[in-house]
C-alpha positions as CSV (number, residue, x, y, z in Angstrom):
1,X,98.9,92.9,155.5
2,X,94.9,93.8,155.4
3,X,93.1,91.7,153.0
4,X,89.7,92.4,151.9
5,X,87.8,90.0,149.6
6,X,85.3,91.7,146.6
7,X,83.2,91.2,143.6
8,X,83.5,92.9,140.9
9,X,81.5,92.5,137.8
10,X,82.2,93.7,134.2
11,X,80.0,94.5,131.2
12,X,81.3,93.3,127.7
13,X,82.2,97.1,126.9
14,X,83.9,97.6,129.6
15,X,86.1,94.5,129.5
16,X,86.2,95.4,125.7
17,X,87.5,99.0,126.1
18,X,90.3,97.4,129.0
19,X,91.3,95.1,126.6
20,X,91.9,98.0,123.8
21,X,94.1,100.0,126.2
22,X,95.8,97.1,126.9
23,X,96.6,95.8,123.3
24,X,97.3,99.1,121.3
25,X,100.4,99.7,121.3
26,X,101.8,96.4,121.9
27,X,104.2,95.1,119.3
28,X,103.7,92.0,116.8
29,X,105.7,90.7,114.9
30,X,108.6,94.0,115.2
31,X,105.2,96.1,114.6
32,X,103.2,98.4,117.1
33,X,99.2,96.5,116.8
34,X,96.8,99.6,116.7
35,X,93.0,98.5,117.1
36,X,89.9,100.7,116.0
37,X,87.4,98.5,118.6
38,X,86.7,95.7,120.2
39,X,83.7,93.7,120.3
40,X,82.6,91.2,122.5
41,X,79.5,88.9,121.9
42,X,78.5,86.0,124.3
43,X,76.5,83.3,122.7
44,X,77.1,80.1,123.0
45,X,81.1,81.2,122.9
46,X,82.5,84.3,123.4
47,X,82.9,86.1,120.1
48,X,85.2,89.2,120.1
49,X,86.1,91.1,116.7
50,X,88.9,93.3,116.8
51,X,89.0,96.1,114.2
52,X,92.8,96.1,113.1
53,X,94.5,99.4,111.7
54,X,97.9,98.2,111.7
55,X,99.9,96.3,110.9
56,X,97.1,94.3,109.5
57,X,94.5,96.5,108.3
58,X,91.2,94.2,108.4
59,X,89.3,92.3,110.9
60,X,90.1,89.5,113.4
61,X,87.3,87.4,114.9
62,X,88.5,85.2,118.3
63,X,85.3,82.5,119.2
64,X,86.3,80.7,122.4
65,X,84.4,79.3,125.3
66,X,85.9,81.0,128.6
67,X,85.9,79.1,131.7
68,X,86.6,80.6,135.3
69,X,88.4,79.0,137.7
70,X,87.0,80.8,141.2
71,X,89.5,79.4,143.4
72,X,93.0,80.8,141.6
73,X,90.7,83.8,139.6
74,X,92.0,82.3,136.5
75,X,90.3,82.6,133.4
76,X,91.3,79.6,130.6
77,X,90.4,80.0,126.7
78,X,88.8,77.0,125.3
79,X,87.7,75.7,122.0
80,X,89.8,78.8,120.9
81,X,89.3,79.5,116.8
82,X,91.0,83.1,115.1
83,X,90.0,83.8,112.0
84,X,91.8,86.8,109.9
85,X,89.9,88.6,107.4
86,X,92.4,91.2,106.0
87,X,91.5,93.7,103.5
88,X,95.1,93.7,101.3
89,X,95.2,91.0,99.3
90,X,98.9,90.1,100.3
91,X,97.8,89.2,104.0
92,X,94.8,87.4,102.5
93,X,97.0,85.3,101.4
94,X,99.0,84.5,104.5
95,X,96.4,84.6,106.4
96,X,96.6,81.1,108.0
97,X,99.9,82.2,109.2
98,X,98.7,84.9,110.8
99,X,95.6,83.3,112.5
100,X,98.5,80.6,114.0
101,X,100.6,83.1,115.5
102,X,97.7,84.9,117.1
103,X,96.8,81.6,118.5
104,X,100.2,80.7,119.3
105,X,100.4,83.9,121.3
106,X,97.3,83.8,122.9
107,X,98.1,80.1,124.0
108,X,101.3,81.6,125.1
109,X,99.7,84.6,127.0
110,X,96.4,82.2,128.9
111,X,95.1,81.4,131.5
112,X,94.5,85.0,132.4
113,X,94.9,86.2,135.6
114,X,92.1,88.4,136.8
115,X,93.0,89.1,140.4
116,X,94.6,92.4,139.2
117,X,91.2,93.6,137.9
């Protein structure tokens, strides 16, 4: 087998528009998720709002603190905080569910795995 080492380097779009190809579509909760955009902020976290069509019409804001492991290309999520903000009243409501699950899932789904990229 050849191998060839390489760098590659990402803007916040870019990474942004791979993860909205990746996520629409998927199904949550028995429902297809269908996202308007993706926004991705580094400050002192990385803040990324997700416009959400369905099944949850409303906004999701994930704050976390990434941290790259160089040796195994991992990525791991830390500090990780989701916040729901739902336009329907109903999900407002639930919306500490929500936020858990989407935790839950992204706990379930991390470290990432970035040699593939």
């Amino acid at each position: 087998d050849y191998y060839q080492e390489a760098f590659a380097e990402f803007t916040y779009k870019t990474i942004a528009n791979m993860a909205l190809s990746e996520i629409n579509g998927l199904e949550f909760g028995g429902k297809k998720v269908i996202l308007d955009s993706i926004n991705i902020v580094n400050s002192k976290n990385i803040q990324i709002k997700a416009n959400l069509l369905s099944p949850i019409e409303g906004m999701i804001t994930i704050v976390c603190h990434p941290v790259f492991d160089k040796a195994t290309q991992m990525v791991q999520l830390q500090n990780l905080d989701v916040k729901v903000n739902a336009n329907n009243l109903i999900y407002k409501m639930v919306s500490p569910v929500i936020e858990s699950t989407i935790t839950k899932k992204i706990h379930e789904n991390t470290p990432l795995n970035l040699k593939n990229f």
